[in-house]
C-alpha positions in Angstrom: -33.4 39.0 26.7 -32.2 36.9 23.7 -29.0 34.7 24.7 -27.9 34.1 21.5 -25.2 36.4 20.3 -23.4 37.6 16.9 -19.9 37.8 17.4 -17.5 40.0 16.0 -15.5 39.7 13.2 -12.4 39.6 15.3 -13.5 36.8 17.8 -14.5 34.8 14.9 -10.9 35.1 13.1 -9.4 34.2 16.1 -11.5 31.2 16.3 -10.6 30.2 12.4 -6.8 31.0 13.6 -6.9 28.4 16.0 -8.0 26.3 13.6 -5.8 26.7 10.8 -2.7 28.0 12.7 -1.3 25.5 15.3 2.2 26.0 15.6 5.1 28.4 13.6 5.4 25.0 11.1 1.6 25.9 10.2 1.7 29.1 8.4 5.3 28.2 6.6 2.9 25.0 5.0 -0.2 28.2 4.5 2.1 30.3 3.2 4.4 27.9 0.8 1.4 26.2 -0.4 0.3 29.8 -1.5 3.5 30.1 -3.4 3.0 26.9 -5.2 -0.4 27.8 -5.9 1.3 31.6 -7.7 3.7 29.2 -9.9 6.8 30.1 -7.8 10.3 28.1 -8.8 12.2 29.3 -6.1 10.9 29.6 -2.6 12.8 30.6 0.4 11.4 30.8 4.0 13.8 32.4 7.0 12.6 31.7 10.6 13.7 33.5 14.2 13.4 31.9 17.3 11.7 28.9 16.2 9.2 31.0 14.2 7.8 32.5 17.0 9.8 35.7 16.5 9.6 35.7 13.0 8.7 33.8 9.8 9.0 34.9 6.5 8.1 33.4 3.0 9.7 34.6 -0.5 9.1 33.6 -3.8 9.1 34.7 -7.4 5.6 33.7 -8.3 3.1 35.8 -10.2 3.0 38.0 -7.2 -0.2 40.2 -6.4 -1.6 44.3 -7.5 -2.3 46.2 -4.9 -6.5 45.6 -5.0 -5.7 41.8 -3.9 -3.3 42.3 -1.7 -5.6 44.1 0.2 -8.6 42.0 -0.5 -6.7 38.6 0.4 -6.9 40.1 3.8 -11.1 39.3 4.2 -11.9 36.5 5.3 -13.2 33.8 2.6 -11.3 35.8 -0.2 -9.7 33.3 -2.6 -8.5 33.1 -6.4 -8.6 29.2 -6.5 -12.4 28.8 -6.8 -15.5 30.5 -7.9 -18.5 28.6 -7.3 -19.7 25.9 -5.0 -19.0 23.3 -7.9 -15.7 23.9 -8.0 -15.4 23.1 -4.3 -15.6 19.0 -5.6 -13.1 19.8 -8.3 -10.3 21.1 -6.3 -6.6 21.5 -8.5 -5.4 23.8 -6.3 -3.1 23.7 -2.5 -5.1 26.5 -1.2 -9.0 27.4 -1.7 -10.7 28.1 1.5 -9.5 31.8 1.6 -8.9 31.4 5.6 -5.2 31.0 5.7 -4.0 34.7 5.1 -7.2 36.2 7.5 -6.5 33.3 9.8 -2.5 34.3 9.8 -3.0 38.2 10.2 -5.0 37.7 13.2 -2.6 36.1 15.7 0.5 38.1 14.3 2.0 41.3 12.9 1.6 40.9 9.3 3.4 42.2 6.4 3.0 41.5 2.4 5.5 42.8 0.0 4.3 41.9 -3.8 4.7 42.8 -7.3 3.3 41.4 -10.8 6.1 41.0 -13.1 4.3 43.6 -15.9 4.2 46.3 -13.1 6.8 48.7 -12.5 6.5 48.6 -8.9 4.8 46.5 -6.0 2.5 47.2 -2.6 3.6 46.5 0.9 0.1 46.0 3.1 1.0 46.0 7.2 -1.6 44.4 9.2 -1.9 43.5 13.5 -4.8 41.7 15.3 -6.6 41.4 11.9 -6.7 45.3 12.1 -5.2 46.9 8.3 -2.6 49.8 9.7 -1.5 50.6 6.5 -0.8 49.9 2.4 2.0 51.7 0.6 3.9 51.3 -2.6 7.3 50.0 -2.2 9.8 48.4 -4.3 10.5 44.4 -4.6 11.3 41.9 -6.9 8.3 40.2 -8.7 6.5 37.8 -6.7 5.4 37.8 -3.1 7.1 38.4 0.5 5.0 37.3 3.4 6.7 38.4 6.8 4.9 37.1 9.9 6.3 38.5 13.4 5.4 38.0 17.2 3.3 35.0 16.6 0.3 35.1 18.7 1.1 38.3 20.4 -2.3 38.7 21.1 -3.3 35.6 22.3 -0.5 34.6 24.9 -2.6 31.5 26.5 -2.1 30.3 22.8 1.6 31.3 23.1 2.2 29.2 26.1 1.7 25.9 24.2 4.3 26.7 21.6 7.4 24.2 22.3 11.5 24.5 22.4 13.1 26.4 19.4 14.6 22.8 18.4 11.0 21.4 18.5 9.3 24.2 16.4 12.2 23.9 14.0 11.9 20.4 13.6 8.0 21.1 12.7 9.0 23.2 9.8 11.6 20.8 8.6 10.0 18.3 8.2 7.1 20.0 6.7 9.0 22.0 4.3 10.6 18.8 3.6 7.7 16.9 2.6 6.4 19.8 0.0 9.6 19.7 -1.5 9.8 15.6 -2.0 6.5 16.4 -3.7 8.0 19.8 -6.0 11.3 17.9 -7.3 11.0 21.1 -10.0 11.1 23.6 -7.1 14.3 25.1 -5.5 13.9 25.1 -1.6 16.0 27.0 0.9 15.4 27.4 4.6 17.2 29.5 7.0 17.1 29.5 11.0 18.6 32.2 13.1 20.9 33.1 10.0 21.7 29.2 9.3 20.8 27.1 6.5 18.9 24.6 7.6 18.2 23.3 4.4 18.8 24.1 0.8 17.6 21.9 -1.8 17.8 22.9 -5.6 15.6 22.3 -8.0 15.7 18.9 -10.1 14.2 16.1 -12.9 14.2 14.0 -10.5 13.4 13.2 -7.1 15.9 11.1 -6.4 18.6 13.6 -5.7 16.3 14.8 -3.5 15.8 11.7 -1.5 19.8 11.4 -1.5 20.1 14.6 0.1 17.0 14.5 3.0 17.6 10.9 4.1 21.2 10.0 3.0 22.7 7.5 0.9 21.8 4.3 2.9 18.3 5.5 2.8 18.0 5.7 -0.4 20.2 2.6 -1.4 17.3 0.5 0.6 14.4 2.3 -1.7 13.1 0.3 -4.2 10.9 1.9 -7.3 7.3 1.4 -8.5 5.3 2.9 -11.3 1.7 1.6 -11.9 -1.5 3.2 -13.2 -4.7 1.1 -12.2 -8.3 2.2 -12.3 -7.8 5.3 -13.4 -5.4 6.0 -10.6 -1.1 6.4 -10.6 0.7 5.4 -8.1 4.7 5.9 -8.0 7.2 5.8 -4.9 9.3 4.3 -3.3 9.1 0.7 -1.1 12.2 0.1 1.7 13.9 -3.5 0.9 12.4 -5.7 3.6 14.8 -5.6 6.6 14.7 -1.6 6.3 12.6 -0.4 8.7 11.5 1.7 11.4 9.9 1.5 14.7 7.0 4.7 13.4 5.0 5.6 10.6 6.5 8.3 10.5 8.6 7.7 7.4 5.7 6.3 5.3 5.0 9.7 3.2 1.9 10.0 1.3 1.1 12.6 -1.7 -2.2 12.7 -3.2 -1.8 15.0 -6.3 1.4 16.4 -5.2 -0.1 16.9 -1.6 1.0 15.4 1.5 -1.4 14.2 3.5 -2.3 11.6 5.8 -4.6 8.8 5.0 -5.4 5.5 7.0 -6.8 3.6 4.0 -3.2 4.3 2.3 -1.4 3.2 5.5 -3.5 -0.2 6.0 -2.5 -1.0 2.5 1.2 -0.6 2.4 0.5 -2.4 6.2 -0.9 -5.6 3.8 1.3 -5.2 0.8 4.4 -5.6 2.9 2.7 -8.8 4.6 3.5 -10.6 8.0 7.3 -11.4 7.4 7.3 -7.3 8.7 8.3 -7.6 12.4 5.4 -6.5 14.6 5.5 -2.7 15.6 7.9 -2.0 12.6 7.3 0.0 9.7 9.2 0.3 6.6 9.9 3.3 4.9 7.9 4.5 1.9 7.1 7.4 -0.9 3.6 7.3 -2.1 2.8 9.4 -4.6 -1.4 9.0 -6.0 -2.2 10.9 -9.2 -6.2 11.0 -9.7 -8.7 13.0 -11.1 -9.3 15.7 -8.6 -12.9 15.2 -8.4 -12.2 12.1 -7.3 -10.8 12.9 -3.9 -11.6 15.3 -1.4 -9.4 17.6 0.5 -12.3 19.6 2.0 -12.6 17.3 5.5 -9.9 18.9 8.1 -9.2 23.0 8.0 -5.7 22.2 7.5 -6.0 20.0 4.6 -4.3 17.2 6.4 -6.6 14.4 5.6 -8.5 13.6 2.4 -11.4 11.0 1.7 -12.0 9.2 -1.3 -14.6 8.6 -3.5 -13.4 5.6 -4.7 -11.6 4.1 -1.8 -11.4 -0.1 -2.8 -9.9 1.2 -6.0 -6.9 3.7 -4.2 -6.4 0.5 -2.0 -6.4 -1.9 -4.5 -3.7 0.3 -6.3 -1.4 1.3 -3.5 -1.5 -2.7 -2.4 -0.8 -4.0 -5.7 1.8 -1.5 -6.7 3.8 -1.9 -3.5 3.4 -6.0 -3.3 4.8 -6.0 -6.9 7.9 -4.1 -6.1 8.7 -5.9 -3.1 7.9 -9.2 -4.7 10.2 -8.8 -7.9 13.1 -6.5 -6.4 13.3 -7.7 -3.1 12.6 -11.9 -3.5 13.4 -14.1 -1.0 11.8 -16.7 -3.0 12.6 -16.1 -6.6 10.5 -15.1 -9.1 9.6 -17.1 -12.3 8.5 -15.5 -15.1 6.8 -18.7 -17.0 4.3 -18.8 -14.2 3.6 -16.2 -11.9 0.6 -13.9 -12.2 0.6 -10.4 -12.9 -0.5 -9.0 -9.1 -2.7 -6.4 -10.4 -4.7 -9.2 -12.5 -5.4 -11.2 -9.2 -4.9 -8.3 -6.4 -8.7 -8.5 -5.6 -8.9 -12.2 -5.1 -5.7 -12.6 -3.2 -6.2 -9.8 -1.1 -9.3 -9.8 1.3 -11.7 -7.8 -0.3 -14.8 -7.5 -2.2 -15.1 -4.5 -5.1 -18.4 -4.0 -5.8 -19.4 -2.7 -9.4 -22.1 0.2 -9.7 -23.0 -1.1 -12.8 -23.7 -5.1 -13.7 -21.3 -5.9 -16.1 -23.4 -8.4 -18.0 -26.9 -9.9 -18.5 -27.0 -12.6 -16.4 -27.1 -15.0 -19.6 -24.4 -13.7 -21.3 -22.3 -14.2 -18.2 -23.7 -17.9 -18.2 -22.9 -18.3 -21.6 -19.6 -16.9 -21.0 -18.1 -18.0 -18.3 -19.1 -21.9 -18.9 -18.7 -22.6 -21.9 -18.4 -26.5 -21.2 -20.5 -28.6 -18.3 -17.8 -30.5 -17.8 -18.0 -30.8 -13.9 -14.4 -28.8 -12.2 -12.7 -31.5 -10.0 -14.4 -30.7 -6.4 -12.5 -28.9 -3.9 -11.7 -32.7 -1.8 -9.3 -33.5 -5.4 -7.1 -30.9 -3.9 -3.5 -32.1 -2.8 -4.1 -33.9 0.8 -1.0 -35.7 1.4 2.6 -35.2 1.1 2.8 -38.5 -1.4 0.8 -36.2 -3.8 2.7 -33.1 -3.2 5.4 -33.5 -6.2 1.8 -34.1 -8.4 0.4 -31.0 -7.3 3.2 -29.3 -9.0 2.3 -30.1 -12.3 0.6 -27.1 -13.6 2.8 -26.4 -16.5 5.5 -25.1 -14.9 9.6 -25.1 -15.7 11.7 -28.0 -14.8 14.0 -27.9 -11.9 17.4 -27.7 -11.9 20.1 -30.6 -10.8 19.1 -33.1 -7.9 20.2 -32.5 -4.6 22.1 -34.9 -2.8 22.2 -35.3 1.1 25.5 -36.9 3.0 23.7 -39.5 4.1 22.0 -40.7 0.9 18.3 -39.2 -0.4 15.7 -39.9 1.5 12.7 -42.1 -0.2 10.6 -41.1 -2.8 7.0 -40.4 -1.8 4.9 -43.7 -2.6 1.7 -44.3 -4.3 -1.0 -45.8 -2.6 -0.2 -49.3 -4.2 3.1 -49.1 -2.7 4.7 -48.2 -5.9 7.0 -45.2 -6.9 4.9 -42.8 -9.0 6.3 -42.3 -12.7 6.3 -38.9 -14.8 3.9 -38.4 -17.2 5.5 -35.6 -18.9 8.3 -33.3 -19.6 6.3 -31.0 -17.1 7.2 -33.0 -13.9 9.4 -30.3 -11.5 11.9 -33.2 -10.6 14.2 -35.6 -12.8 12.3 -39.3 -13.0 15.1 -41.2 -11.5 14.4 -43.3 -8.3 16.7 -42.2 -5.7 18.5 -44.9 -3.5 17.4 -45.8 0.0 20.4 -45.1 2.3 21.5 -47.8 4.3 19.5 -49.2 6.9 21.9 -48.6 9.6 22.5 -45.1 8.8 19.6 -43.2 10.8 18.2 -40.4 9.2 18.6 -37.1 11.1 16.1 -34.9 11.1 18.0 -32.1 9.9 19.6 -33.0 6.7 22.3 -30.6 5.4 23.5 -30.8 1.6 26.7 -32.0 1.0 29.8 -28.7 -0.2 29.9 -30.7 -3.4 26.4 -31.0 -4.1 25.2 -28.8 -7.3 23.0 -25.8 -6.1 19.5 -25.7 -7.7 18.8 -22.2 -9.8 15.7 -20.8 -8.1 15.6 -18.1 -10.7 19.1 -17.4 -10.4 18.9 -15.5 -6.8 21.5 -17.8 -5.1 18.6 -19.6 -2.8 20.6 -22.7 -1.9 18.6 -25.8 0.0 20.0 -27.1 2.9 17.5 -29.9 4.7 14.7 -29.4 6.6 14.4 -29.5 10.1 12.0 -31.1 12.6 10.0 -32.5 9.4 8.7 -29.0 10.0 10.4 -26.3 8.4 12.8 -26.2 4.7 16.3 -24.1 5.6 18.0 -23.1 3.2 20.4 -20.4 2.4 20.1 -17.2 0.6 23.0 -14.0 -0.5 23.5 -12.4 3.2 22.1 -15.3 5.5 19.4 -18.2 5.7 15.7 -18.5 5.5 13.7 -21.3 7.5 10.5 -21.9 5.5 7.3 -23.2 7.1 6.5 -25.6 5.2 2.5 -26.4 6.4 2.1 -22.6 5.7 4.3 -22.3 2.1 2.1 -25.2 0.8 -1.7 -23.3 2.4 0.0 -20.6 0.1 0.5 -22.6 -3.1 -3.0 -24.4 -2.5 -5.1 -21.2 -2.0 -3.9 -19.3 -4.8 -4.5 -22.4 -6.9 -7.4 -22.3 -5.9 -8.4 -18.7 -6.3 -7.0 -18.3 -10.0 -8.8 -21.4 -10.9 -6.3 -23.7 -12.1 -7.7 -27.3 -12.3 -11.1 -26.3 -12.4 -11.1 -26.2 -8.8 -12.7 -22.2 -7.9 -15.9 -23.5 -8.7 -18.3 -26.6 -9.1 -21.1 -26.9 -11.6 -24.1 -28.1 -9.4 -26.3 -31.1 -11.0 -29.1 -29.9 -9.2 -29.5 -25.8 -9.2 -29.8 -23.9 -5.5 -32.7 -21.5 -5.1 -32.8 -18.9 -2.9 -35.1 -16.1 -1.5 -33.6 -12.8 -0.7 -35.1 -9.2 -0.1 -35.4 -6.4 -2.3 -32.3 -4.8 -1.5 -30.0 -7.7 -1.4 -31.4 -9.0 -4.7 -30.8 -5.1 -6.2 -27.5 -5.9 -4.9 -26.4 -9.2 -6.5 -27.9 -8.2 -9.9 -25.6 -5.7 -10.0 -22.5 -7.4 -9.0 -22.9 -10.8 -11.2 -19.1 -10.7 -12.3 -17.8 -10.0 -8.7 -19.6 -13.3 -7.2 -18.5 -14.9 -10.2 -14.9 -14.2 -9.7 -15.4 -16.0 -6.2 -17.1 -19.2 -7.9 -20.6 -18.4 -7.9 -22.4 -18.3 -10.9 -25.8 -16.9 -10.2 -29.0 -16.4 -12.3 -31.7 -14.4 -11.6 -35.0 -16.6 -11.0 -37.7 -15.3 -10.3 -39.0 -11.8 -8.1 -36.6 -11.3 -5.5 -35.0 -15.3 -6.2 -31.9 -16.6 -7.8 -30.5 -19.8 -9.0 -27.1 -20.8 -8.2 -25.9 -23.3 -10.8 -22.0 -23.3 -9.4 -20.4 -22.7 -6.2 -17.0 -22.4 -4.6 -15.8 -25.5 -4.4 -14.6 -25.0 -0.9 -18.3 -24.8 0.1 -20.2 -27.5 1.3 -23.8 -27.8 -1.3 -25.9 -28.3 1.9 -24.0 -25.2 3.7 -24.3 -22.5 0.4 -27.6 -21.4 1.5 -26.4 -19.8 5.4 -23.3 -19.0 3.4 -24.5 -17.0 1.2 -27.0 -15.2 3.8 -24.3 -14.6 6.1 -22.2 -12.9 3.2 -24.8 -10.2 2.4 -25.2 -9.6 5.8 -21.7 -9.0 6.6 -21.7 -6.6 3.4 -24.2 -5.0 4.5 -22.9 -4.7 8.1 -18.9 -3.8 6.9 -19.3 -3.0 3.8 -17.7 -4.4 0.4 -14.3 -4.2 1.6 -14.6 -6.8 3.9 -13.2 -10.7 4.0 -15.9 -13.0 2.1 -15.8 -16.2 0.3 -11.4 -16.0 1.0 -11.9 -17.2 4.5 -13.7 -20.4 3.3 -11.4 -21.3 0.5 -8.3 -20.5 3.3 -10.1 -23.2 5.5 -10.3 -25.6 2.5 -6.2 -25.0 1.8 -5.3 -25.3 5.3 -7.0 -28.6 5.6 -5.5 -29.6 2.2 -1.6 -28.4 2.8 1.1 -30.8 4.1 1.6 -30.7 7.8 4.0 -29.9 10.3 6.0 -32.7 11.4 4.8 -34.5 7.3 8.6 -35.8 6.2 9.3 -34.5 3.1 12.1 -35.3 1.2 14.7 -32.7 -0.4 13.4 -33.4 -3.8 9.9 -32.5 -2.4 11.1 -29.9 -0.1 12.7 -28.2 -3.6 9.5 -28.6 -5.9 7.2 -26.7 -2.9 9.9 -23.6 -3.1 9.5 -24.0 -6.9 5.6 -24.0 -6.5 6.1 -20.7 -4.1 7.6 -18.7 -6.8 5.1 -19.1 -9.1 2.3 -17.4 -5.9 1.9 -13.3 -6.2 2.3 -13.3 -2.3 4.3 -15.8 -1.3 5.4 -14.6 2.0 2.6 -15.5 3.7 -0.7 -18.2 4.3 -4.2 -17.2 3.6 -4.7 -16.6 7.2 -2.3 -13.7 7.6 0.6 -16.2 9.1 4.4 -15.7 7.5 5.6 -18.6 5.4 9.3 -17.5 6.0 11.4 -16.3 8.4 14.9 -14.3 7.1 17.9 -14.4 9.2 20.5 -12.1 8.3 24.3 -12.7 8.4 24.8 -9.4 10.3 22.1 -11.3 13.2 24.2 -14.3 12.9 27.4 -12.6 13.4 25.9 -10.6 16.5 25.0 -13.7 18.6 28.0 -14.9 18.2 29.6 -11.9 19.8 31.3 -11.2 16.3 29.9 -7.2 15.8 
């Protein structure tokens, strides 16, 4: 006797039910993404006892005729698609055709629906997935969905359902996140005969976000806009400082859908950087706009999660857009305009990843041609700043003169000194301090390690945020003060900061160094396949690479962080980690971070107020200055309000 069974229609709804229908807060998303779907404006959804009682959905959408009403009911019965191509070109909230079937069969069902051009509408009643009956009845246009005794037949199910306060807190907050995505759309939810929320439609989403999270909320939100790789990202970032101790409040909307994606989560995780306090999340709004072929919905029955196709570029877009807000609205370290890079220009070298091209870019000579037009040799990556006598020189990259000199109560300290023993003179109008030699202070006046400026002494201008130098402490780390309380800056990891990105956007000639004698190297099929498609991507890490040969290439440059005898295992061990990981994965970054750290002034290096103010000026001319290339914070913010608490003040 065979063991292998059909089962009935009725088993296998209630198997798609469990699926799609966890809790009461499931069918109000089902059935208000079905309104959405029908072009409603207004949508109102009334609940009893937690929706276990009761749940019901109204709208005036483009309601139904009585031969879909009826046929909604089979399984696998949709509007939203017709063929299987359609499935990777999905527009729509709804297109499985499971949520209706799915519904009826764990409740007592009952649609109420009209088309506007009819003079009167249908009202289906279905139980258990069982049709009792379909009559004409009279409604406004659109659609009335009424679902009652929620999983009457199933009780085991029914035992898992939670408190009326927890099941109503499922539905807000998913009726809240549809409506932060429908700013156009009027919302109103009623519990028990109270409103639990009434939201009318707006421009704007603003209002919105006013009225869900209240003023303070919104007060700490801070707007982006970008478009980047074919992809839109707008929101909202929380000013650093704002935060919570969940994810919770990071909202994501991929075409106006929320959902829940880890890729988007790691990169707000990395936009917002290490200054964020460790199990602390700030709040955010992101909302992706993208060709809908390029993202799929079809991966979880309830739509939850999505994949991308391109997931380096929604990344790379996310990190930049939210890096750029919090960076220009919310500086600690001001931002100069003459200097600092656009982050979306430099957002795949500064960030720790690897973005392959499917197609090469250009013929290996072309990009030769190019990229060097000169063979004058870059200075090597050992010219890179390596003492703190040098650090006021490695300022001098075009940028904006410094404001007055700051003066310390017990005299300025001594200017850095040349090797010769001499005090270094400007070259230019480009030098980030005034030329004058500062006095010694007396010899019997000790210099404290902490040196504080005096009242009268002029503030510099950072940028015109109020950052005000006070000393440094320990030789270790630069305090000074800010609009609402201080900031101690390392000043080991601020410098790593300055050096790498130097190094990274090639100023100096340092990314790369032209090799006298070329590097061959053997690599297999697929590897070589692989670099010949990805020239310009090597390139923008410092290689420049031409094809020599079956299954060989010639490197004529190299990073100049890498050491010529180590390029060959370097550049082995690279593929083989892309291969392993992936492209998105930490490559040539970790090398050039090495070569900055070893570079960067050290802890317990004394540096003078003078220096102490051109590193902060070299910081706000970095994309990411709050932290070093290994991940570390370059800053710590204390707030007045954490001031005023250990002293027993609030």
């Amino acid at each position: 006797m065979s063991k292998i069974r059909q089962l009935s229609d009725e088993v296998c709804n209630k198997i798609a039910a469990g699926e799609v229908v966890e809790r009461p807060a499931s069918i109000v998303k089902e059935l208000v993404e079905n309104s959405l779907d029908a072009g409603a404006r207004k949508i109102t959804v009334t609940i009893e006892d937690g929706g276990r009682r009761s749940i019901s959905v109204a709208d005036d959408g483009e309601g139904m005729d009585a031969d879909d009403a009826l046929l909604c009911l089979d399984a696998h019965s949709t509007s939203k698609i017709a063929s299987e191509a359609d499935i990777f070109d999905i527009a729509s909230f709804g297109f499985r055709g499971e949520a209706i079937p799915s519904i009826a069969a764990v409740t007592r069902l009952t649609i109420r629906t009209r088309r506007r051009e009819t003079p009167e509408g249908v009202e289906v009643f279905i139980a258990g997935g069982k049709a009792l009956s379909e009559k004409p009845a009279g409604c406004p246009p659109g659609t009335e969905v009424t679902a009652r005794d929620l999983f009457f037949n199933v009780p085991a199910r029914k035992g898992f359902l939670r408190t009326v306060a927890t099941e109503e807190r499922h539905i807000v907050e998913i009726l809240s996140n549809i409506a932060l995505a429908h700013p156009d759309v009027a919302f109103i939810l009623k519990a028990d005969g109270r409103i639990l929320l009434s939201t009318p439609s707006a421009p704007s989403i603003l209002p919105r976000i006013s009225e869900f999270f209240g003023r303070e909320y919104a007060g700490a939100l801070l707007p982006f806009s970008r478009t980047e790789r074919g992809i839109t990202v707008n929101g909202f970032i929380a000013r650093r400082g704002f935060t919570r101790n969940s994810r919770a409040e990071q909202r994501i909307f991929v075409n106006a859908r929320p959902v829940e994606s880890a890729p988007v989560y790691r990169s707000i995780k990395e936009a917002c950087g290490p200054m964020l306090e460790r199990g602390r999340f700030q709040p955010a709004l992101i909302y992706l706009t993208m060709p809908p072929g390029t993202v799929d919905v079809n991966v979880h029955p309830t739509k939850r999660e999505v994949r991308f196709r391109n997931e380096f570029d929604v990344i790379a877009a996310v990190r930049t857009a939210v890096s750029a807000a919090l960076r220009t609205n919310d500086a600690v370290i001001p931002v100069t305009s003459e200097g600092m890079n656009d982050p979306a220009e430099t957002s795949a070298r500064l960030f720790p990843d690897f973005a392959p091209d499917i197609q090469a870019r250009d013929t290996p000579r072309e990009l030769a041609d190019n990229t060097h037009p000169s063979d004058d040799a870059p200075v090597p990556a050992s010219g890179i700043v390596t003492s703190v006598d040098s650090l006021l020189e490695s300022a001098r990259v075009g940028y904006r003169v410094l404001g007055p000199m700051l003066h310390a109560p017990f005299g300025t300290p001594q200017s850095p000194q040349n090797t010769n023993g001499s005090a270094p003179q400007p070259e230019d109008a480009e030098l980030p301090i005034p030329p004058e030699q500062p006095q010694n202070p007396p010899e019997n006046e000790p210099h404290p390690d902490f040196r504080l400026v005096a009242e009268d002494a002029p503030a510099t201008d950072f940028g015109g945020t109020g950052l005000r130098l006070l000393g440094v402490l320990e030789n270790s780390y630069i305090v000074a003060a800010i609009p609402g309380g201080l900031v101690l800056i390392d000043q080991h990891a601020a410098h790593e900061r300055v050096l790498f990105e130097r190094i990274l956007n090639g100023i100096d000639g340092t990314l790369s160094q032209k090799l006298l004698m070329p590097i061959t190297i053997e690599l297999s099929p697929a590897d070589m396949a692989y670099v010949a498609r990805n020239l310009h991507e090597f390139e923008n890490i410092g290689f420049e690479i031409e094809p020599f040969g079956r299954n060989t290439i010639k490197l004529n440059s190299i990073p100049a962080a890498i050491k010529q005898e180590n390029v060959g295992g370097f550049f082995h061990d690279m593929l083989a980690r892309i291969g392993e990981f992936g492209a998105g994965q930490r490559l040539a970054t970790d090398t050039l971070a090495r070569a900055a750290c070893k570079a960067a002034v050290k802890a317990h290096d004394r540096l003078s107020l003078q220096e102490a103010a051109a590193l902060i000026e070299q910081m706000s001319h970095c994309a990411l200055p709050y932290s070093c290339p290994h991940g570390r914070p370059t800053m710590l913010n204390i707030s007045l309000s954490e001031i005023e608490r250990r002293f027993g003040r609030k």
